[in-house]
N, C-alpha and C positions, 0 to 999 in steps of 0.2 A: 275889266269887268269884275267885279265882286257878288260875289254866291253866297248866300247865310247856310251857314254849315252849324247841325244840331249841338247842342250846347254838351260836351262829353258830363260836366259836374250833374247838369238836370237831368241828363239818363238814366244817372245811375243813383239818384236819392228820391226817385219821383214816384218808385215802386213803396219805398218805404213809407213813405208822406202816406202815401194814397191809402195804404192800410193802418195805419195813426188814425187817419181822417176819417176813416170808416167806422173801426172800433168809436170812436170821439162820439161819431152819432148814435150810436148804440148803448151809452156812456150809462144812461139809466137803469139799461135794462141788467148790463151788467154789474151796477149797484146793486141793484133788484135782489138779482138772483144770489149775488155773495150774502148778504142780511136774511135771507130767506134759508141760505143753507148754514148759517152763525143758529138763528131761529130753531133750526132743525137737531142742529146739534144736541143747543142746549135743552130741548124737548126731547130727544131722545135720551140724554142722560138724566133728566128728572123721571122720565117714565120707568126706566131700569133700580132694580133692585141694590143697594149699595153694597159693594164687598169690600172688605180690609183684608190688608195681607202684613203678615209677620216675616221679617227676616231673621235668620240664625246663621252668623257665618263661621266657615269651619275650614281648618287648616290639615293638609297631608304633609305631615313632617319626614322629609327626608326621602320624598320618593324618586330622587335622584342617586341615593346611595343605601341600598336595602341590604346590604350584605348578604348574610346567607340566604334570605330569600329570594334572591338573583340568580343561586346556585344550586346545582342539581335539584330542580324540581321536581317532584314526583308527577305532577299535574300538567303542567304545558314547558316542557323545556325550551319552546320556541319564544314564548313569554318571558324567558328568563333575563335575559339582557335586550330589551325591547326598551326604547326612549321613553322620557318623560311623559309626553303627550298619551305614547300606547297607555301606561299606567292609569294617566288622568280618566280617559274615556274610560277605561276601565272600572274606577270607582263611580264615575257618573251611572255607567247602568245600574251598577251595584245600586247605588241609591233609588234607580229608577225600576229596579227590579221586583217581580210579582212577592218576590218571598218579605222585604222591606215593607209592600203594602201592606203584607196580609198580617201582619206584625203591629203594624202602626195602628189599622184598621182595627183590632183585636185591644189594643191599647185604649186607642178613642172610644171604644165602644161602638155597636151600632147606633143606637139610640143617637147618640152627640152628629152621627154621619148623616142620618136620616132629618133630623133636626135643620142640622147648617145648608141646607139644600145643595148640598155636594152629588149627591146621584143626579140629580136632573141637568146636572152640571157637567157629571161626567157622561152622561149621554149623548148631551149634547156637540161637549167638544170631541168626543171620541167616534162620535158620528154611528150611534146604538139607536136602533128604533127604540121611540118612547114607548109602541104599545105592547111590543114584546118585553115580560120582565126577564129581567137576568137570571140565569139557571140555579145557581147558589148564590149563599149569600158572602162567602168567599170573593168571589166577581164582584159583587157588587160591592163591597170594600174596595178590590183594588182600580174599580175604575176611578172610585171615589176620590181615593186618594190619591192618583196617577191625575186626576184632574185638579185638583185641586193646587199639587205640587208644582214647583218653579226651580230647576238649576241652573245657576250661572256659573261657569267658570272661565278661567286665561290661562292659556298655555304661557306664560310669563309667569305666574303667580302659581303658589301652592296651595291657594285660596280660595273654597267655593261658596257661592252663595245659596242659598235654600229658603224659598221661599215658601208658603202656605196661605191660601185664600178662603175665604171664610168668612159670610154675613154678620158673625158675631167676634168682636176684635180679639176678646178673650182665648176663644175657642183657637183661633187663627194663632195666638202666640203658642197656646197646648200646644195646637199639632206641629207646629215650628220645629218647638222645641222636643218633643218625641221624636220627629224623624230623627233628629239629632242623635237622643241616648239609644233611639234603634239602630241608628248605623255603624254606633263606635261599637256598639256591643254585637253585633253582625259582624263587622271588623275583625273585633277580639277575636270570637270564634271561630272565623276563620283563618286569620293567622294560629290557633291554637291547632286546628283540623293539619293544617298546614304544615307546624313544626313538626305533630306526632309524625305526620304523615314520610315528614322530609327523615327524621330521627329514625322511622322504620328500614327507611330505604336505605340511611347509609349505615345501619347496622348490619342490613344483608352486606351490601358492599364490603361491607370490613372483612366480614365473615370470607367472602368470597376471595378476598387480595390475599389472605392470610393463606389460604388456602394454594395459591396459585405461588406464594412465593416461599411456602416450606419446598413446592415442589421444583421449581426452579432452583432454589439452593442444590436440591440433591442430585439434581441433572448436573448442576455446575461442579458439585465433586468427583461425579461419579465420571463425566467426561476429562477431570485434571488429572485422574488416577490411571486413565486406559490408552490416553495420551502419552503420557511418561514425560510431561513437560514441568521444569523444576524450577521455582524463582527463584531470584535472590533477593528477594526484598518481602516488604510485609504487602506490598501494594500492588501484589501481581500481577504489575507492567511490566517487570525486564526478567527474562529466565536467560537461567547460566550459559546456554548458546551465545546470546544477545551480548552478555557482559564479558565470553572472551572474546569475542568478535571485535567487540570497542575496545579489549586492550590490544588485541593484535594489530586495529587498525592507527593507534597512537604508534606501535613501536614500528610498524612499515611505513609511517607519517616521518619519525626522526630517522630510521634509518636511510628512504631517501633522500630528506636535507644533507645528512654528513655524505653520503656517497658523493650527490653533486657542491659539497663545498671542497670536498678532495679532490674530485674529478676537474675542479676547477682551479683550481694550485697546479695539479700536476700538469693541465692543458700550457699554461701559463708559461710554468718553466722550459716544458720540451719547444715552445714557439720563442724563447728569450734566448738572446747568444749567451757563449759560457761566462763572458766576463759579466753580463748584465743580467742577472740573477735575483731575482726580490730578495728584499731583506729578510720576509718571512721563513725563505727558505735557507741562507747563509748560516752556518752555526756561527758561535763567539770565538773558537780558536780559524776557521777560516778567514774572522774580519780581522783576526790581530797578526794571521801570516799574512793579508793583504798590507795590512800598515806598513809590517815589517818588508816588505815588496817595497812600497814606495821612498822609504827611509832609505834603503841601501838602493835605490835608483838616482836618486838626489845624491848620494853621497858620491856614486861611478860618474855622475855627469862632472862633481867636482873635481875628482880625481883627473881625468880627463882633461882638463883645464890646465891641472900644474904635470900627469905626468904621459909618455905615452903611452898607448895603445900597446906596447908589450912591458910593461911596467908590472913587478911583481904585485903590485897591490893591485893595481886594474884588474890584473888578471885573476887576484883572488875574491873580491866584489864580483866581478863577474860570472863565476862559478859557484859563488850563493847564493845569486840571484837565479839563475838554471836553475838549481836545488830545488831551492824556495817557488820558485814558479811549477814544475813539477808536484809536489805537494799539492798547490794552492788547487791545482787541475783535477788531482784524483779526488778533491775533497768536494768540489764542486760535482764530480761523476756520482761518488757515493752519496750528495743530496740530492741528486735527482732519484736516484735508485731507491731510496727512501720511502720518496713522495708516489714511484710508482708502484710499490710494496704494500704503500697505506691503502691506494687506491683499489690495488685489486680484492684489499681485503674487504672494505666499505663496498662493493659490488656484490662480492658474496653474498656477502651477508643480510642485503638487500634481497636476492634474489633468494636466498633459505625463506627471509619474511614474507616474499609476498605467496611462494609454495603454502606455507602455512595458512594464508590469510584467502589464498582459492580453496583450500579443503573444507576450513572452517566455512566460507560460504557457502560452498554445498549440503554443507550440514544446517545450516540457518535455514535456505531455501527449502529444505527438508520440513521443517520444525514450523512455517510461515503458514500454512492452511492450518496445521492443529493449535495454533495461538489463536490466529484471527476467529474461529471457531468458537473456542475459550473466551475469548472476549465477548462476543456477542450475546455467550449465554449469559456471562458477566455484567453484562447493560441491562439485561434483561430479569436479571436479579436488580442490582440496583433502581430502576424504574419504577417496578413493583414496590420494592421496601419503603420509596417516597409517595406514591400512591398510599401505602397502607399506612402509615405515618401522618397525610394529609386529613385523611378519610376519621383517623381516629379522635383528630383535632377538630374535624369539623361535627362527628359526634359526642365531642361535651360541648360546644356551643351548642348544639342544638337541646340538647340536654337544660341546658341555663335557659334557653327561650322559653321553654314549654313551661319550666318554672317561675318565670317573671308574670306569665298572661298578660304581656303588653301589647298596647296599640299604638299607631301613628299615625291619630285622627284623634286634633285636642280642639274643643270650643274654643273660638274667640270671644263671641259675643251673641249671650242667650236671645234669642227673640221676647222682646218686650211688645206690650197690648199697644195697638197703635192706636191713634187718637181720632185720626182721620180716614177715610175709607177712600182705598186706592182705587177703584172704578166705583162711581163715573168720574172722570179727568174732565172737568166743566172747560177751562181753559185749553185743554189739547182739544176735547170736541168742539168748542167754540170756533178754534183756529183751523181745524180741519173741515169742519161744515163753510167756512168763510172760504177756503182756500177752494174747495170742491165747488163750492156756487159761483166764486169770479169768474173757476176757470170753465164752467158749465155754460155762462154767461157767454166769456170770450169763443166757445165754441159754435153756441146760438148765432152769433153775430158773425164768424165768419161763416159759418153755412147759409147766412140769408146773405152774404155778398157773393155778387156776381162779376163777372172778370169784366175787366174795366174794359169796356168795349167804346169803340167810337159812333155815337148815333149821328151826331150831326154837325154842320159846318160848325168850328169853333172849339169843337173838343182835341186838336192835336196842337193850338195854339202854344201851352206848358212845352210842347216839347222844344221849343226854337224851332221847327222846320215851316217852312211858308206853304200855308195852304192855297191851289193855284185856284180850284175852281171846286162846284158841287154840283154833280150830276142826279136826278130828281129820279125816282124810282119809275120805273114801266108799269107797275102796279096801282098807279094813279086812277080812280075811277074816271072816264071825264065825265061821267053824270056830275059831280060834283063844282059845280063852279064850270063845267064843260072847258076845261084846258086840254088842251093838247101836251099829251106826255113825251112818253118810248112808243107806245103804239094807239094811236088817234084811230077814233071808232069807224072814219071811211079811209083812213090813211090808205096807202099803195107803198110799202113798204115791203109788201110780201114778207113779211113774220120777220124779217134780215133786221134788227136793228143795229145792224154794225153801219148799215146806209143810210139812218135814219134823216142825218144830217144833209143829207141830198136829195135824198125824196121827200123828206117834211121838214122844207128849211125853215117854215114858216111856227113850228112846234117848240113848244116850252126847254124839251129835249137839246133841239138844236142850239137855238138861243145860250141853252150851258155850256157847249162845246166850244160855241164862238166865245162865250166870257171867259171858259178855262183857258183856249188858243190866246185870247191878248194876255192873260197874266203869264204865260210862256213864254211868248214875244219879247214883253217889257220886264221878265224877269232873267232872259238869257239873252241880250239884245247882242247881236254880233259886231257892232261900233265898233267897238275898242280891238280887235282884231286886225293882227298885221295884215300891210299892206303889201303889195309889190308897186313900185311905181311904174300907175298905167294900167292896172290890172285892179278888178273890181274884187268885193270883199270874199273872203272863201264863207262854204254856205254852212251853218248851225248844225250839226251834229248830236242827238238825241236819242239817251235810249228809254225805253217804258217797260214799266216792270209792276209786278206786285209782290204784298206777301205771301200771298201762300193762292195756290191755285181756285181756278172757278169766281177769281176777284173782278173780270170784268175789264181787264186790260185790252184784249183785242180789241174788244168794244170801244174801249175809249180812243187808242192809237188809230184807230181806221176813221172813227167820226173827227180828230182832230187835224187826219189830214187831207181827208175831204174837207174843213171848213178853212185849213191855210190854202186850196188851190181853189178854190171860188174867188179867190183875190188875185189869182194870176201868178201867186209863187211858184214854181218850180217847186216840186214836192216829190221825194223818193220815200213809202215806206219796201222797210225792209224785214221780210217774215227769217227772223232768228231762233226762233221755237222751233228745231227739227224736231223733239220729240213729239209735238201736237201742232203741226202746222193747219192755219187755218188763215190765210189772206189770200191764198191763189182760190180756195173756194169763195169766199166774199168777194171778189172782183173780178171771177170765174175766167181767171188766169190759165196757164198749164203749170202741171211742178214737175215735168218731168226732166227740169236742167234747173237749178238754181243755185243759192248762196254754197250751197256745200260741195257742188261740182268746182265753183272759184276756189273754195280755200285746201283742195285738194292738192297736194304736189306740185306742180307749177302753173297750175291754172289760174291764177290771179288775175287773168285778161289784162294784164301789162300793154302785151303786143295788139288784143283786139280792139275794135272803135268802139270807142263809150257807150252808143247807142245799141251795143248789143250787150249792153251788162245790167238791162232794166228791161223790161216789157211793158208796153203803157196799158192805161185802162180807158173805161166806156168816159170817166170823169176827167176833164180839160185840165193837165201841168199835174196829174196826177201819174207815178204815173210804179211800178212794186218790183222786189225779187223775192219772188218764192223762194220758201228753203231749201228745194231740191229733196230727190232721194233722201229717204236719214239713213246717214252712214252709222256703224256699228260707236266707232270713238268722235262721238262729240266734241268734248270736252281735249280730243287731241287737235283737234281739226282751230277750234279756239285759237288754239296757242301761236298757229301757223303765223307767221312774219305775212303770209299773203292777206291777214286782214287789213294790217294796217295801210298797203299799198292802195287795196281797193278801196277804203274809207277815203283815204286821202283823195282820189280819182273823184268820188261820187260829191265832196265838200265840192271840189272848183265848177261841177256839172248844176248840181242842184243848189236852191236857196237856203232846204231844207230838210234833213234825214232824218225822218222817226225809225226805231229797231224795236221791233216787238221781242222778247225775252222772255222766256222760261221764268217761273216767280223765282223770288229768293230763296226761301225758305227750306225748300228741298236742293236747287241746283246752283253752279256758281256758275251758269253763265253770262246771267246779267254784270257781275263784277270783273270778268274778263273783261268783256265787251266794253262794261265803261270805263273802264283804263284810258280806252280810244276815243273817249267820246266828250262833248262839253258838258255832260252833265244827265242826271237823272231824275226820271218822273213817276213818282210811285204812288201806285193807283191803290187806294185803301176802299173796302168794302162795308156802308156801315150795317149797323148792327152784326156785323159779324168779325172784322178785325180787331184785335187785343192790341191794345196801346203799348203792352210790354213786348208783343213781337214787332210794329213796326218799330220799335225804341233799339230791340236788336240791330234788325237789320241794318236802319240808319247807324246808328255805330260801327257797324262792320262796314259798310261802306266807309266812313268819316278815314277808320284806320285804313283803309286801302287807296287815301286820297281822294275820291271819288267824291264831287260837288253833289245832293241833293238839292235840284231847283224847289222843289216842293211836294206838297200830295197833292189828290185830284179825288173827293170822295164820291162813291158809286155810290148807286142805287140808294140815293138819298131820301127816305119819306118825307116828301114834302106835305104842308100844310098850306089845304088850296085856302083856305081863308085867306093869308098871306098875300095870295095875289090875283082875288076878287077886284079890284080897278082893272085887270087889261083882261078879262074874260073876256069882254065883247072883239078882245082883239083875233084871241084865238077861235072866237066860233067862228068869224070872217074869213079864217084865214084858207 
């Protein structure tokens, strides 16, 4: 079986379309209105009086490296190393300041200010009642000229611009150009205020350092004197303590190298046998009786050879070598005696230096508070003397500024008469009266559109979904053509039109249920559904839903399954709406056990007989489950695994399961639900559903796999003209 599932691409460009297509019909009007406010424009700028403006632009040289005006300021020290930027805003007021006005204003004259219609100018932009005049005529200069005037500047650039405006082009280049020589020469002055000012100040300062470091001098003598500490140099850092300190500690430096280079011979020799001896320590006549040792040992061993052992020469060889060997022994005694003679003298002498080199540190240690002392006062003299030094340097510069009366604010380029009058902008007001009227237009036209709403069969066609049937409003006169609606004027309905279809089978009403029930039918036909062999087909599966509440779906699912069991199907509706249960009262059931006591923990009625998991009604193969009790978790109850057992129970029972559901729009039970189910039937309201919420929903169903068989449109205004041929069928009926 094959389901037409909504087209995802036309979902989602059909909103767009739809307002293209709208604006499209409105196409005129927003012509209209753009040429109307073009029109407006250029009517407004004919009607306005023409003003020219003058530019003059002017350069701050160097206000990234001011030198001494950086420094010790008299005026704002805070100012003093403050960034480019501070500086710029800084001249910006300058220029825009009441004392520049009142300057410039004095310059132009009144007359020239009264003239150029600059007051009514500056009233108006300064926001001055016109019928109040101005107090002086001071104010009324500087509104003038505050109105009139224009700065540009860029914290990039050292270059500001200045403008001046003015019905006459002439006048506009003057006042340009005056603000110009008013501001370098305001400039001037006050860089000149400024030098004196800075030159006063570090005159005091000099005076003041001077002051402070004769006195300090004389603390630092008067403390060198009472101290009793004496240098030895010109640069009194080392006094006489200090420098025999560092010679005593050079001679207790060498005296303990020799002590441990003797200490270390004589360790040497007393650890060395007598014969093996360093040669350091051997004198030259012991190495020449050892020769002579070995020479007359060599000569006994030859003797020896040719004569005996009491042989007069044996025996006289061997009694000069005793001799000789005796010698060699005490000479080798009195080298060691030597070496321990040197050593103890090298110990001494050591230990005399370093008595001296403790005294002397007590004496340093002594002497270390009244230097450190001396020194500090000493820093504190030099500190001053470089201060006072600095100070005096920076008082002939300032001396040299005051006499240059320089500025650093040069013309670039004087304001010349301009030719053309810069308001009215005929092209900017053309293009802005154009631009205001399209979009004036475009706003007209969406405010007379109204949200795309669904009136009648045939308006959800764009979207791909299949429209199944159209239900005729209850609001039908039947004076009119005397059709039988929702509610026929002798009908026995009892106001219930959820029964309508039962009680007035024979009504226009009814009639729609049964054309929407066959395009259900022949659009979910259950054919193609497996079989078991020998076991007939399992039954259709269906839930009904709407978008958004009060759409009319009860209505619809209780009349369509009244019009499938007048044919003898097998018919289960099922009230799934625990929040707003309403089919136990339509079929005046009980709900005090229904769908939500099954899907409770192990209530699934697995184990009980089918016939107790439905209650029938007054209508043949019809036959409901209440929703039961509304438990607190819905939306848990949903989830339970016991739905699908019961679904599947209720297919092999019944031919065919309607589930009424909660709308979409607010809850997601219907899209649990049709997980389980073959498909869904969504009941649209006309003149009241938006084409872009059922577009929603249908998508959101489409991703969650979920077939829409199609819609079913409610409370359709019908047009009895339409179906004037079968009047006389309804008045019989």
């Amino acid at each position: 079986m094959t389901i037409a599932a909504p087209d995802r691409t036309a979902l989602q460009t059909t909103g767009l379309g739809e307002l293209f297509g709208h604006l499209w019909a409105y196409k005129l009007v927003i012509v209209g209105a753009g040429i109307v406010g073009m029109l407006a424009g250029i009517g407004l700028g004919l009607s306005s009086t023409p003003v020219y403006r003058a530019e003059t632009i002017l350069q701050l040289e160097g206000f990234n490296n001011e030198g001494m005006y950086r420094e010790f300021s008299p005026v704002s020290p805070q100012l003093a190393n403050a960034p480019a930027e501070h500086y710029l805003q800084n001249q910006v007021k300058l220029l825009r300041s009441e004392t520049l006005a009142v300057r410039v204003g004095e310059k132009l004259g009144m007359t020239m200010v009264s003239e150029t219609g600059l007051i009514p100018l500056a009233r108006k932009k300064l926001g001055v009642d016109s019928t109040k005049p101005a107090d002086t005529l001071e104010q009324q200069r500087i509104r003038a000229v505050r109105a009139a005037m224009e700065v540009k500047t860029s914290l990039n650039s050292e270059v500001m611009e200045v403008y001046f405006r003015s019905p006459d082009p002439y006048k506009a280049a003057l006042g340009a150009n005056t603000i110009a020589e008013e501001f370098i020469e305001l400039n001037r002055e006050y860089r000149h205020q400024h030098v004196a000012a800075t030159t006063e100040w570090l005159t005091r300062q000099a005076a003041e350092l001077k002051a402070r470091l004769e006195k300090a001098s004389e603390s630092l003598q008067d403390y060198a004197a009472a101290s009793g500490l004496v240098f030895s140099g010109p640069d009194d850092h080392s006094t006489l303590a200090k420098e025999r300190m560092r010679l005593i500690e050079e001679s207790l430096a060498a005296a303990r190298a020799e002590r441990a280079q003797v200490q270390a011979r004589y360790e040497a020799v007393r650890a060395a046998a007598p014969s093996g001896l360093p040669d350091t320590v051997v004198s030259e006549s012991l190495r020449k009786a050892e020769g002579e040792l070995q020479n007359l040992r060599r000569q006994l061993a030859e003797m020896k050879t040719m004569y005996t052992p009491a042989h007069q020469k044996v025996r006289s060889l061997e009694a000069q070598i005793a001799e000789l060997e005796r010698g060699i022994a005490e000479g080798r005694k009195e080298a060691v005696g030597r070496l321990q003679t040197e050593y103890q003298a090298a110990a001494g002498r050591e230990q005399k230096i370093a008595r001296v080199h403790e005294e002397q540190l007590k004496t340093l240690q002594g002497q270390a508070d009244r230097a450190s002392r001396y020194n500090l006062l000493k820093r504190e003299v030099e500190t001053t003397q470089h201060l006072y030094d600095e100070m005096l340097q920076k008082e002939k510069e300032a001396g040299m500024m005051a006499a240059l009366q320089t500025t650093n604010v040069r013309v670039i380029d004087k304001a010349q008469t301009p030719l053309a009058p810069y308001q009215p902008n005929y092209p900017l007001n053309s293009a802005l009266g154009l631009a205001l009227g399209t979009m004036g237009g475009i706003v007209f036209a969406v405010a007379r559109r109204r949200p795309d709403i669904l009136r009648q069969p045939g308006d959800s066609a764009d979207l791909n979904i299949p429209e199944l049937g159209a239900i005729p409003s209850a609001k039908i006169d039947p004076a009119r053509g005397g059709m039988r609606a929702w509610l026929p004027a002798n009908g026995n309905t009892g106001g219930q039109l959820e029964l309508v279809t039962w009680k007035e089978d024979r009504s226009l009403l009814s009639e729609s249920f049964r054309a929407t029930l066959a395009s259900i039918l022949f659009c979910s036909e259950t054919r193609g559904r497996s079989r078991t062999k020998g076991s007939r087909a399992l039954g259709q599966l269906l839930v009904v839903t709407s978008v958004e509440p009060t759409d009319g779906k009860t209505t619809v699912v209780s009349n369509l399954a009244i019009a499938l069991a007048e044919t003898g199907k097998r018919v289960l509706l099922i009230d799934a709406d625990m929040r707003r249960p309403r089919i136990h009262s339509i079929f005046d059931v009980c709900n005090d056990w229904g769908l939500s006591d099954l899907l409770q923990g192990n209530g699934d009625g697995s184990r009980m007989p089918i016939e107790s998991l439905y209650r029938p009604t007054r209508i043949q193969s019809l036959s409901v489950l209440p929703s039961g009790p509304g438990p607190a978790a819905i939306s848990k109850l949903l989830f339970s695994s016991n739905l699908r057992n019961l679904l599947q129970r209720y297919r092999v029972h019944f031919d065919l399961v309607l589930i009424d559901t909660p709308p979409m729009t607010p809850y997601s039970d219907a899209r649990v639900i049709g997980r389980q189910s073959d498909g869904v039937v969504m009941v649209v309201r006309a003149n009241r559903t938006c084409r872009e919420s059922l577009k929603t929903v249908c998508a959101r169903l489409m991703q969650d796999g979920i077939p829409v068989l199609g819609t079913v449109l409610n409370d359709w205004s019908l047009d009895a003209e339409s179906h004037r041929a079968y009047t006389h069928y309804y008045k019989n009926s």
